[in-house]
C-alpha positions as CSV (number, residue, x, y, z in Angstrom):
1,X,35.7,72.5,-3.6
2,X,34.5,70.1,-6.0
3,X,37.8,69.2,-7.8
4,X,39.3,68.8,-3.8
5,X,36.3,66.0,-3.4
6,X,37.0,64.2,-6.3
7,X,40.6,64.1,-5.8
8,X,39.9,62.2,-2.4
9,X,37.8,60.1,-4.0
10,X,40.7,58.8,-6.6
11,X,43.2,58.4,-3.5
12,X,40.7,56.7,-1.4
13,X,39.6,54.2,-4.2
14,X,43.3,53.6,-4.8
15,X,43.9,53.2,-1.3
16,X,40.8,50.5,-1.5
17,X,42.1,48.5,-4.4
18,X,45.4,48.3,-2.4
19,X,43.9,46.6,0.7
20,X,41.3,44.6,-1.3
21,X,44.2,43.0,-3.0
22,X,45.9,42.4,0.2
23,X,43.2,40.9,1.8
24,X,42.2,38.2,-1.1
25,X,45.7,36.7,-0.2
26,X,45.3,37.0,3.6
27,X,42.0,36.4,4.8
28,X,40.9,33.0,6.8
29,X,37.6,32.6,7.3
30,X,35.2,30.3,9.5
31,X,31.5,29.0,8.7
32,X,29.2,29.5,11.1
33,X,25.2,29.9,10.3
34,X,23.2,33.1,11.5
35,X,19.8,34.7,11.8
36,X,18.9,37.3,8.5
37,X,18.4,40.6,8.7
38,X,17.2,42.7,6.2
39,X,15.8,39.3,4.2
40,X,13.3,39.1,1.4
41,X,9.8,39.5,1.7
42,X,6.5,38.5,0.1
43,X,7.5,41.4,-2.3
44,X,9.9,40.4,-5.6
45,X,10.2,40.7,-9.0
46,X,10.3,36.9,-10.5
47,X,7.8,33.9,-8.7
48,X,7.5,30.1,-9.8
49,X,4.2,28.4,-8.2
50,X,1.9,25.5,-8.7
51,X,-1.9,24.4,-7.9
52,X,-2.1,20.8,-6.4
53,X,-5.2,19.4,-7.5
54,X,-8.6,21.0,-6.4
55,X,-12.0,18.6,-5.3
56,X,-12.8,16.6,-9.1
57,X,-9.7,17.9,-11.0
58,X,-11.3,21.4,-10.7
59,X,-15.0,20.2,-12.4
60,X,-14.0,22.8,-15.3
61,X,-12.7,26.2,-13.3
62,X,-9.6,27.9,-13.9
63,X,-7.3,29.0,-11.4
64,X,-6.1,32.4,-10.9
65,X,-3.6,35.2,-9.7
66,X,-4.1,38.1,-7.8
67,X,-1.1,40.7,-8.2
68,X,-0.8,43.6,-6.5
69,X,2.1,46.2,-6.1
70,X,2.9,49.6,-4.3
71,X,4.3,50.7,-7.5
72,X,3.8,50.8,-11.0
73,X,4.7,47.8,-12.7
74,X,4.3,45.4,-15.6
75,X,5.0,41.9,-16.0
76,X,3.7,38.9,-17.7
77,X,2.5,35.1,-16.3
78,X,3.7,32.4,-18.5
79,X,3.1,28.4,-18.5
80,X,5.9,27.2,-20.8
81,X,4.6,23.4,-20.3
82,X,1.2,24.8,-22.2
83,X,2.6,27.9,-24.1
84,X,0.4,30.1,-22.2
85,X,1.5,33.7,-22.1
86,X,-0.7,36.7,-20.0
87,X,1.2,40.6,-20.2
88,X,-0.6,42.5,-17.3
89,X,0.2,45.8,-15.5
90,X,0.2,46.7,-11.8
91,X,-1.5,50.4,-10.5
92,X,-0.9,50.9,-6.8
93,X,-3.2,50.6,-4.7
94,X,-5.1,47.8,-7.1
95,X,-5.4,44.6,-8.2
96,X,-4.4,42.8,-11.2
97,X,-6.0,39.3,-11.7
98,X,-4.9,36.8,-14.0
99,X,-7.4,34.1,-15.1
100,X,-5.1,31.0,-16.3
101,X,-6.2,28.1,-18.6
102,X,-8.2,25.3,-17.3
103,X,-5.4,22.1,-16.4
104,X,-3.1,24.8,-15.1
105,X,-2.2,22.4,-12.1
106,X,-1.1,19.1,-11.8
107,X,-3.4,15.9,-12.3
108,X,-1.0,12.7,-12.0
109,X,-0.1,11.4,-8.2
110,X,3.4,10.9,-8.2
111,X,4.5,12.4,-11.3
112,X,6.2,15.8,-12.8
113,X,4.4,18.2,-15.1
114,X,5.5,21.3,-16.9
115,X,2.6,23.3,-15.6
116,X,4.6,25.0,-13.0
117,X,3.3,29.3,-13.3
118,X,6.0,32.0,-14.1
119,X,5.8,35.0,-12.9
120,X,8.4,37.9,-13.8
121,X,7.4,42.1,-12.9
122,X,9.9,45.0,-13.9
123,X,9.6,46.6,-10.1
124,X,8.6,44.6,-6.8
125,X,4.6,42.8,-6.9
126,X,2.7,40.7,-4.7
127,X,1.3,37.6,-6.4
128,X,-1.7,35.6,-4.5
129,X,-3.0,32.3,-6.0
130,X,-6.5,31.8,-5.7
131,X,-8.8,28.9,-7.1
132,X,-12.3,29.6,-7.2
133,X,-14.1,26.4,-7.5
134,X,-17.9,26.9,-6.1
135,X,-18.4,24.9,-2.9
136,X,-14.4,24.4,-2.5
137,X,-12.1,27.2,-2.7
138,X,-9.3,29.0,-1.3
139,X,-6.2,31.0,-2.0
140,X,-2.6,31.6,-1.0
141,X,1.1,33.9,-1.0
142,X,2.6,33.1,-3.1
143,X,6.4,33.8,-2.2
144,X,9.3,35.1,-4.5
145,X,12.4,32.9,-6.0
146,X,14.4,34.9,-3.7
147,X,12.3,33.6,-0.4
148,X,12.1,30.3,-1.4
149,X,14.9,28.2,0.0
150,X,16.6,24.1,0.0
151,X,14.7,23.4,3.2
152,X,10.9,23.1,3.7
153,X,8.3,20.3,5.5
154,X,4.5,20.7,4.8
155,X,1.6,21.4,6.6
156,X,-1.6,20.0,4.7
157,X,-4.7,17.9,6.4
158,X,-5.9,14.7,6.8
159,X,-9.2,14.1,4.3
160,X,-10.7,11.4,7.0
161,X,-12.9,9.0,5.7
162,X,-16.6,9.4,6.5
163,X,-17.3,11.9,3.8
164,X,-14.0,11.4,1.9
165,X,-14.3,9.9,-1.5
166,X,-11.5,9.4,-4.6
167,X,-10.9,12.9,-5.2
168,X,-9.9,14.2,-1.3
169,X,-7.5,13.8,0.5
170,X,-4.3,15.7,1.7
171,X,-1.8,16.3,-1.3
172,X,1.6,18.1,-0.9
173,X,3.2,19.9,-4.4
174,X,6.2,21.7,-5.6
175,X,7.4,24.1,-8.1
176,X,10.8,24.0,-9.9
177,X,12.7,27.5,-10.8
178,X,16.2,25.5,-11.5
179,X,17.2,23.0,-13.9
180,X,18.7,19.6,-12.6
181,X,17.5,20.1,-8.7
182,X,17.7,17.2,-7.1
183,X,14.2,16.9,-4.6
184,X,14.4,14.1,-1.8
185,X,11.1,13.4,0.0
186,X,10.6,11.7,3.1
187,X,6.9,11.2,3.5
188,X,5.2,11.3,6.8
189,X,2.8,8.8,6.4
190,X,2.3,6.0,3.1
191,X,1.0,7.1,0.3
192,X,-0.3,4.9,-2.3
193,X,3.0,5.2,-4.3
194,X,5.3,5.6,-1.7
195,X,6.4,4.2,2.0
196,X,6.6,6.3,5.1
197,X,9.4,7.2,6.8
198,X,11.7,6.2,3.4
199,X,13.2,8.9,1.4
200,X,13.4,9.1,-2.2
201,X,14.9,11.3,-4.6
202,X,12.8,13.1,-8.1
203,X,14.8,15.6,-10.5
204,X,13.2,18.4,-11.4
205,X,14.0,21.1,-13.7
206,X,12.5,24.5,-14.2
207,X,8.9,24.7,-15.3
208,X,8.3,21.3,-13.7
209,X,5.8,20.7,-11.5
210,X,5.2,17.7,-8.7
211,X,2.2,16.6,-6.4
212,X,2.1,13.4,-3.8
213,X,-1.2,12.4,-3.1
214,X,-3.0,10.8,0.1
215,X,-6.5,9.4,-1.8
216,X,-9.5,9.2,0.9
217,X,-7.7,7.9,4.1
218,X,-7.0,9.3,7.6
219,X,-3.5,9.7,6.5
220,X,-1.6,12.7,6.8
221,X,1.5,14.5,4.5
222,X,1.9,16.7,7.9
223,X,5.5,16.6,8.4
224,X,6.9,15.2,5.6
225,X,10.3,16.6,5.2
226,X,11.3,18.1,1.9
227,X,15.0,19.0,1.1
228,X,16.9,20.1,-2.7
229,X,19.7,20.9,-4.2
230,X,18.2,24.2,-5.2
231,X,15.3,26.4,-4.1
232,X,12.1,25.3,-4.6
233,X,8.7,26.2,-4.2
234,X,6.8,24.1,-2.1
235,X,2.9,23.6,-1.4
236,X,0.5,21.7,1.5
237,X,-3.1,21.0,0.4
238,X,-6.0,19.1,1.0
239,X,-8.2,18.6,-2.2
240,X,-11.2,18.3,0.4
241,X,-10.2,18.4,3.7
242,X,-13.1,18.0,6.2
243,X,-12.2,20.1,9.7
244,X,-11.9,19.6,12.5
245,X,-12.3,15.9,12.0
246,X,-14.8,13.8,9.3
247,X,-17.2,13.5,11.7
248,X,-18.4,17.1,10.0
249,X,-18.9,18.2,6.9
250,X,-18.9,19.6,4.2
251,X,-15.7,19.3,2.9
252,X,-13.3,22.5,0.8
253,X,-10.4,22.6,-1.1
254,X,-7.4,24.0,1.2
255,X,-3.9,25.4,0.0
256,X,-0.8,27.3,1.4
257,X,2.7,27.6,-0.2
258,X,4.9,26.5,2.5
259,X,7.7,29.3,3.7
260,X,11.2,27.4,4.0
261,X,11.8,25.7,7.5
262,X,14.8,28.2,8.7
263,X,12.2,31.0,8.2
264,X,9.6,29.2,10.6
265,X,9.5,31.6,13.8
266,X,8.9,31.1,18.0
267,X,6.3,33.8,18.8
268,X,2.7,34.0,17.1
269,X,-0.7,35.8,18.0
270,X,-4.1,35.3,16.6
271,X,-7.5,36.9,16.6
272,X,-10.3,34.4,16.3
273,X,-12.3,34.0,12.2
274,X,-14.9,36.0,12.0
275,X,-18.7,34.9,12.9
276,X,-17.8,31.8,13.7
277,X,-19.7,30.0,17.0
278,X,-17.5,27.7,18.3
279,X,-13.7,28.8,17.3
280,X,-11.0,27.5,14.9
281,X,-8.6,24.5,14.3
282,X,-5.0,25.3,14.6
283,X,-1.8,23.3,14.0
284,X,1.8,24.2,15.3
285,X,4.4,22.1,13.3
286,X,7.9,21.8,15.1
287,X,11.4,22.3,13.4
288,X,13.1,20.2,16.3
289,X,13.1,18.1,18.6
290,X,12.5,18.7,21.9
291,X,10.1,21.9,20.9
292,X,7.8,23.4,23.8
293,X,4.4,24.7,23.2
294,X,2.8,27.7,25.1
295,X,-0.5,28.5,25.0
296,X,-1.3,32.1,26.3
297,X,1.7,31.0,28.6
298,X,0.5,27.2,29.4
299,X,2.4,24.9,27.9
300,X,0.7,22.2,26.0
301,X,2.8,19.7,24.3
302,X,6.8,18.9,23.4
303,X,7.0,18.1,20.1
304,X,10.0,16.5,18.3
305,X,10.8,17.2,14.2
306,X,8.1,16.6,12.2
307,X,5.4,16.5,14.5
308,X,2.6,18.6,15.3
309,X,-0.3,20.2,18.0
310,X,-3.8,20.7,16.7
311,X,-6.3,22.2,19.1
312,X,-9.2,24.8,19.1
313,X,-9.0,28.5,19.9
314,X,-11.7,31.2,20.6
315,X,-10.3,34.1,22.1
316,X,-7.1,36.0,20.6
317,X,-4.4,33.9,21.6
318,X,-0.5,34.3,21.8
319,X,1.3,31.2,20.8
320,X,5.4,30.8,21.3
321,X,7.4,28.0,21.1
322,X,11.2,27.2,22.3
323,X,12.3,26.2,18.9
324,X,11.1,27.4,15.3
325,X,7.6,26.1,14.9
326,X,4.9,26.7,11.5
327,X,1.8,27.5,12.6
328,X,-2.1,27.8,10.8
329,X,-5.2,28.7,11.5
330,X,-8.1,26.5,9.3
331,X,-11.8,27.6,9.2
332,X,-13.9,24.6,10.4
333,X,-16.9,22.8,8.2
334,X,-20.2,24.3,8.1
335,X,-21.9,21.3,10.2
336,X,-19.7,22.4,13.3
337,X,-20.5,26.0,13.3
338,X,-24.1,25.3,12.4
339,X,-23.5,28.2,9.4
340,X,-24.7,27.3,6.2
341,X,-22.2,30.7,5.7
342,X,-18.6,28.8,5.8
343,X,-16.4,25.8,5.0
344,X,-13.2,24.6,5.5
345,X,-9.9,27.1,4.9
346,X,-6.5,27.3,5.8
347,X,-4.3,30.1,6.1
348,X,-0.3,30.1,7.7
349,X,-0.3,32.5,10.6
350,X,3.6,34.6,10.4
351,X,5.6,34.7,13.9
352,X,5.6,38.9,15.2
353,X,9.1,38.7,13.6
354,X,8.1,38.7,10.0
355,X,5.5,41.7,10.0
356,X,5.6,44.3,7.6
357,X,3.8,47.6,7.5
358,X,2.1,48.1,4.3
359,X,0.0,45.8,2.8
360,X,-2.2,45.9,-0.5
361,X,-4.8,42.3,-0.6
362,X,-8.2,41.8,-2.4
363,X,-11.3,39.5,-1.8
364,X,-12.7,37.9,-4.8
365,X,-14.3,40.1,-7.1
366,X,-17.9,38.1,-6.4
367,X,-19.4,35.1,-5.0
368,X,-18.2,36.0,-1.3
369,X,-20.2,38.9,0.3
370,X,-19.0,38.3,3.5
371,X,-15.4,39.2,4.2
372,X,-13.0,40.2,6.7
373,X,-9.7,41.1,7.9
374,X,-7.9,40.3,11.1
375,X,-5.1,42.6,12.2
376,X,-2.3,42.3,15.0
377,X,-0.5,45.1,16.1
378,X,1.8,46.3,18.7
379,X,-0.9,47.4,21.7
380,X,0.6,51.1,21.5
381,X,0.4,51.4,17.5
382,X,-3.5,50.3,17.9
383,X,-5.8,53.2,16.6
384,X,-2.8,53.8,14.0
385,X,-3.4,51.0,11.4
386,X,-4.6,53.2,8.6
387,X,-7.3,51.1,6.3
388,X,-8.5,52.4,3.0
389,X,-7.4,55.8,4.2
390,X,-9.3,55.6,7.8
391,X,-7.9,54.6,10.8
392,X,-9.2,51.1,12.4
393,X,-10.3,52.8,15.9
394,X,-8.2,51.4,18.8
395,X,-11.9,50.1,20.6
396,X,-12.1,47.7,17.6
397,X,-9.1,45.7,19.2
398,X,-8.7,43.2,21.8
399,X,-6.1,43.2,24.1
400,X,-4.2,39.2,24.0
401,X,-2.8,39.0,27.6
402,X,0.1,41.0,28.8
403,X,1.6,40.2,25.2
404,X,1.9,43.7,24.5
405,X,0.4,43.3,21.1
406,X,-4.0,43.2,20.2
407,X,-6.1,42.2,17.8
408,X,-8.8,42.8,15.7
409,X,-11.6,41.4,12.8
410,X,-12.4,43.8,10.7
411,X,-15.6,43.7,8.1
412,X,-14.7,45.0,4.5
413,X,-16.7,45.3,1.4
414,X,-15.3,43.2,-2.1
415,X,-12.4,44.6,-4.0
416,X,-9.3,45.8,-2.9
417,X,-7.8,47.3,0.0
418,X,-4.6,49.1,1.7
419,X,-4.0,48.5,5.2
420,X,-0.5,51.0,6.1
421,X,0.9,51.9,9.7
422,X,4.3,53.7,10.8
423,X,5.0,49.9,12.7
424,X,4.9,46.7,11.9
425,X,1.5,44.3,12.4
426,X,0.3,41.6,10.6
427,X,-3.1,40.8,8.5
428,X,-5.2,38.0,7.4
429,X,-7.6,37.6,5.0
430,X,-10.6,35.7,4.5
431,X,-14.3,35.2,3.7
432,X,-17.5,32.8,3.5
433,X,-19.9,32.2,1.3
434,X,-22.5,28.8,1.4
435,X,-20.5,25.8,2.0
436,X,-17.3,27.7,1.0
437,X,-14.7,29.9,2.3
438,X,-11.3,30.8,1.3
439,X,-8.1,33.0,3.8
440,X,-4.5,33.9,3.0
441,X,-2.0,36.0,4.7
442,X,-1.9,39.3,3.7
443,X,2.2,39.1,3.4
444,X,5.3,38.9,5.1
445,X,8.8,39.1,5.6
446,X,11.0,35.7,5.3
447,X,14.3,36.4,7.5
448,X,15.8,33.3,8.7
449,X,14.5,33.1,12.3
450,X,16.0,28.4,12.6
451,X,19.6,30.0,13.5
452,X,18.6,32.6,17.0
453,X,20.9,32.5,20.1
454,X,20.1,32.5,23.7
455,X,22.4,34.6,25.8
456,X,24.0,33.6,29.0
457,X,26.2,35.7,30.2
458,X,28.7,34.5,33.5
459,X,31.1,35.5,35.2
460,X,34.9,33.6,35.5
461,X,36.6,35.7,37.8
462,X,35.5,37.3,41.3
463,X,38.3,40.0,40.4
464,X,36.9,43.6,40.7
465,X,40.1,44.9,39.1
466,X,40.1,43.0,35.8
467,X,37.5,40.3,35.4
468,X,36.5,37.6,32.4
469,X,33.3,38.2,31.4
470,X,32.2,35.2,29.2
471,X,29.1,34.9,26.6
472,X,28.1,31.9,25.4
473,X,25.4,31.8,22.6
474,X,23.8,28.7,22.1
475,X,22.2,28.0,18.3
476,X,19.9,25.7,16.8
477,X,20.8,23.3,16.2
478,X,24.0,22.5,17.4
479,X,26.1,25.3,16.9
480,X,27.5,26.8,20.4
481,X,30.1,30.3,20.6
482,X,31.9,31.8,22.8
483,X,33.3,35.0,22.9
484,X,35.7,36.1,26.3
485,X,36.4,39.7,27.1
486,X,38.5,41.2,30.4
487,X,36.2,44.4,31.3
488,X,36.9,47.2,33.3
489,X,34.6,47.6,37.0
490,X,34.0,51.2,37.5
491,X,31.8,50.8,39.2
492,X,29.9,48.3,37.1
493,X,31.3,46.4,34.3
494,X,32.4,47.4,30.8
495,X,32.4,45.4,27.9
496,X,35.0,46.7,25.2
497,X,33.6,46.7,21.7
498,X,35.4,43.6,19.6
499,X,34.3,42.3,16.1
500,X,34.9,38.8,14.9
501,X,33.8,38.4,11.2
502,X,33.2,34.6,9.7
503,X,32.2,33.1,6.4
504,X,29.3,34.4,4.6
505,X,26.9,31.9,4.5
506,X,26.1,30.7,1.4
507,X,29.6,31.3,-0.2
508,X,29.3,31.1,-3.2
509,X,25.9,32.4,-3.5
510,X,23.3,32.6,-6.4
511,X,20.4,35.0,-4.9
512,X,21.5,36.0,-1.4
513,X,23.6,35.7,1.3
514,X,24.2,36.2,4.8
515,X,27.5,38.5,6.0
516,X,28.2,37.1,9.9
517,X,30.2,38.7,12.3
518,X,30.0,38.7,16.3
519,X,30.4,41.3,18.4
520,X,31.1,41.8,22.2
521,X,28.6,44.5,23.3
522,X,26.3,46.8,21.3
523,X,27.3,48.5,18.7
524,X,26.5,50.4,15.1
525,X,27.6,48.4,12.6
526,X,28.0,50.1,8.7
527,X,29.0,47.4,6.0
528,X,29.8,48.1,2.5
529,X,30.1,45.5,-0.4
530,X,32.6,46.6,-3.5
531,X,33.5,44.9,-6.6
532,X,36.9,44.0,-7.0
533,X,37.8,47.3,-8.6
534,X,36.6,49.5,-5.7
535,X,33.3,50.8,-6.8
536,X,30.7,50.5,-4.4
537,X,28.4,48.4,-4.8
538,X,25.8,48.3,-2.0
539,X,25.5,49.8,1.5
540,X,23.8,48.6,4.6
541,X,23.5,49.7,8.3
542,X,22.3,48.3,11.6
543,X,22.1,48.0,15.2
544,X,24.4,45.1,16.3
545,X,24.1,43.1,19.8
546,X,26.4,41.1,21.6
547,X,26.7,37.5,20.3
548,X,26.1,36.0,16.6
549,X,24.8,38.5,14.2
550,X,24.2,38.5,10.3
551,X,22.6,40.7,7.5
552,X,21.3,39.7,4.1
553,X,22.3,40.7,0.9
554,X,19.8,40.0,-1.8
555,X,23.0,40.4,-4.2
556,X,21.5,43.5,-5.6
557,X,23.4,46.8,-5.8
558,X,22.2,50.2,-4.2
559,X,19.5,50.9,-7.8
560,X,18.0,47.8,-6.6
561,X,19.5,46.2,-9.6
562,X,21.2,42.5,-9.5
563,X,25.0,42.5,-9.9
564,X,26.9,40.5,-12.3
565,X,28.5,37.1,-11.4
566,X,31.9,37.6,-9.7
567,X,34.4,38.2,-6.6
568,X,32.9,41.1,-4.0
569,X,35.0,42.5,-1.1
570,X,32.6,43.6,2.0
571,X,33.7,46.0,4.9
572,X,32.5,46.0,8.4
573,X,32.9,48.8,10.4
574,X,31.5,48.5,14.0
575,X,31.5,51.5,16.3
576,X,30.2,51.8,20.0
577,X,30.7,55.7,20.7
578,X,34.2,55.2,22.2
579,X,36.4,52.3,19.5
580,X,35.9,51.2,16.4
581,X,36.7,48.2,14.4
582,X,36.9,47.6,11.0
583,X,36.8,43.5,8.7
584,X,37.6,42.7,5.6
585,X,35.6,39.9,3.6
586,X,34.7,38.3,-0.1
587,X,32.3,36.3,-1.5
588,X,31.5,35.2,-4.6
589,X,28.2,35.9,-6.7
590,X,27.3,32.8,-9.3
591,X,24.1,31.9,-11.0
């Protein structure tokens, strides 16, 4: 029995190797761009981050990591600008934190430094910057090289000017992780070194970090648009940003690492910080022009590219938007709550899209007594979010609308903790102390949500024997297809199964890549990706739906292991219960 299987397995691979070769002389191919599935997350094995400057060039405190993991690891956290090396180890279901060396972030306005952070793990980690600075700190995700991406716009904060002095004011930064990327900047508003609205180009290469500063105005890096030859990590800060407006103090350090704009998503819920009396500032940054903003299903502005709503919530909310919007939540000054117990924070809330279900976070290990958790989940998965090995109970949430999805603020103690469900929901993280506050999300998934089509299906014949039934799906931003199919009425109408398969998208591709294909009508779609010998390199399966569809491919192999530069042939197999079809496709892999 066993030598029979293994002799099938020589014929097949032959059989493989036959048809690959075929195909690499056949196959035409068509670009076309495509939403991700299966994409990276907050989880991966090698980082590259930055600190923008914090309130009086950090007044002697050091910056630091929190790493987490839900398996063993062990890494190490270098600074090759200022030969720092740190070795640390991961135990899951803890933290790891990583104190770096005082001037680990960048001091000059306008200028590169090699003080960008390195972080490599030998199994998948969390990394979460955090800069504890009394009176003015806060933290951030960090994301992985293989989220980061060639298209990103910041969201930082205007300083004002009543209580602004030299050292605040809104600041944007970025990280290299490859040499010779080309970086060109279009600023939102001037800046003492540069104009607004005029682009301008900076090289970077790895290890190098770069900040543009906004010194004590009402000016605002909101928007500024951010493109590179390469991935980069990009960052929006405020060294003492005074919310909602400088008429209230005092003012904190703020910081989020930006998540690349095709990532940016159209459907958002929130749950209201914690103890505070009169709500919370939020911003919602559009991708597009032409964006519309709902409120808890009121519309409240059309935004074009670049620009942004800011307004206060204090109940759990639901926010959606028409196009891909970027969205955060900031903790307001202490003057406007009438707290001596809070200051200014800002954390990026994800779209419902980008959830994950296991998350492992920590508060700082002092100095904050008083922090908290916010959780959304689906409303039937409420009573099932398992934290520190007890179920939240269901009563703890708050129903948003007829959303289908709740929320909750939960209280925890300091250290770490697990929050785990069967489903998908989404965390926060946050705390107060006087005058200071920090909040982060807990972690995400970055699938590119930019490219996500809008069916409309109509009819083109009034034929009940044989009609056209057409779909036309509609892209941002301008790509439109159309796929025609004669279906059989008995009595209602059919849709035969049909598979179209275009150009993966990036082609060649360094750390990932999209395979697209369209389909007519639902189907289970199996793809496997070979090397050019035959062997199998990686396997993926999913549930494909009429219209434009794409999974990712991290280019690791089925270990979890990254292949080796080179040609790969990719199979699609799409089956509805009645046909099948089968595509052919290559790419390359280069680094």
């Amino acid at each position: 029995m066993l030598l029979g299987g293994i002799i099938i397995v020589k014929i097949w691979r032959q059989k493989i190797k036959k048809i690959l070769v075929l195909f690499l002389f056949t196959a035409i191919f068509f670009v076309v761009a495509g939403p991700a599935a299966g994409a990276p997350s907050s989880i991966g094995n090698e980082f590259w981050l930055m600190f923008p400057q914090n309130y009086d060039g950090g007044g002697g405190t050091f910056p630091s990591l929190i790493i987490t993991g839900q398996t063993a690891a062990t890494g190490t956290v270098t600074i090759p600008g200022m030969s720092f090396t740190s070795n640390f180890s991961v135990t899951p279901g803890s933290v790891t934190t990583v104190n770096l060396p005082q001037g680990a972030y960048v001091s000059t306005d306008d200028g590169v430094q090699q003080v960008a952070i390195h972080v490599t793990a030998s199994a998948g980690i969390t990394v979460y910057g955090m800069w504890y600075y009394q009176y003015t700190t806060d933290a951030f995700l960090a994301l992985p090289v293989s989220a980061i991406g060639t298209s990103n716009m910041v969201m930082a904060y205007n300083a004002g000017s009543l209580y602004a002095n030299e050292y605040s004011g809104p600041q944007l930064g970025i990280a290299a992780a490859y040499n010779n990327t080309i970086v060109t900047i279009t600023p939102s508003c001037a800046t003492l070194a540069r104009a607004a609205g005029v682009p301008y180009s900076i090289t970077m290469n790895q290890g190098d970090a770069y900040q543009l500063f906004v010194s004590a105005t009402a000016s605002d890096l909101t928007g500024t648009l951010i493109s590179s030859t390469q991935p980069i990590a990009v960052f929006g800060s405020n060294r003492c940003a005074n919310v909602p407006s400088d008429q209230y103090y005092a003012c904190n350090y703020i910081i989020e690492q930006m998540p690349p704009v095709p990532d940016w998503g159209k459907n958002f819920f929130t749950v209201p910080l914690d103890t505070r009396s009169n709500g919370d500032t939020f911003r919602i940054l559009s991708s597009a022009d032409g964006t519309n903003v709902q409120i808890n299903g009121a519309s409240v502005a059309t935004l074009n590219t670049g620009q942004f709503y800011q307004t206060e919530l204090t109940t759990v909310s639901n926010i959606t938007a028409s196009e891909p919007v970027l969205v955060a939540q900031y903790s307001n000054c202490t003057s406007y709550d009438g707290d001596a117990n809070g200051d200014p924070s800002m954390m990026l809330i994800f779209p419902v899209e980008q959830y994950l279900n296991s998350y492992t976070v920590s508060t700082p290990a002092s100095n904050f007594l008083s922090n908290y958790i916010n959780v959304i989940v689906d409303s039937a998965d409420a009573g099932n979010v398992i934290l520190d090995g007890t179920a939240i109970p269901a009563s703890s949430f708050s129903v948003i609308g007829a959303t289908g999805y709740s929320g909750a603020a939960v209280s925890v103690g300091v250290g770490t903790h697990n929050l785990s469900s069967v489903a998908n929901f989404g965390i926060n993280v946050y705390g107060f102390a006087q005058t200071d506050a920090y909040s982060y999300p807990g972690g995400g998934a970055f699938a590119n949500l930019l490219v996500s089509p809008t069916m409309t299906p109509t009819w083109t014949s009034t034929s009940t024997a044989s009609p056209t039934y057409t779909i036309t799906a509609t892209y941002t931003p301008t790509l439109t297809v159309t796929q025609t199919c004669t279906v059989t009425v008995s009595p209602t109408p059919v849709i035969p199964l049909c598979l179209t398969l275009y150009q993966n998208s990036p082609n060649p591709c360094s750390n990932g890549t999209n395979i697209i294909y369209q389909l007519c009508c639902f189907a289970q779609v199996n793809i496997k990706i070979y090397t050019i010998s035959g062997e199998v390199v990686k396997e993926f399966s999913q549930q494909g739906q009429p219209g434009v569809n794409s999974i990712y491919w991290d280019t690791s192999n089925n270990a979890g292991r990254k292949v080796t530069d080179g040609v790969f042939i990719y199979r699609i197999e799409a089956t509805d219960g009645k046909d099948k079809k089968k595509a052919w496709g290559k790419m390359a892999v280069t680094r």
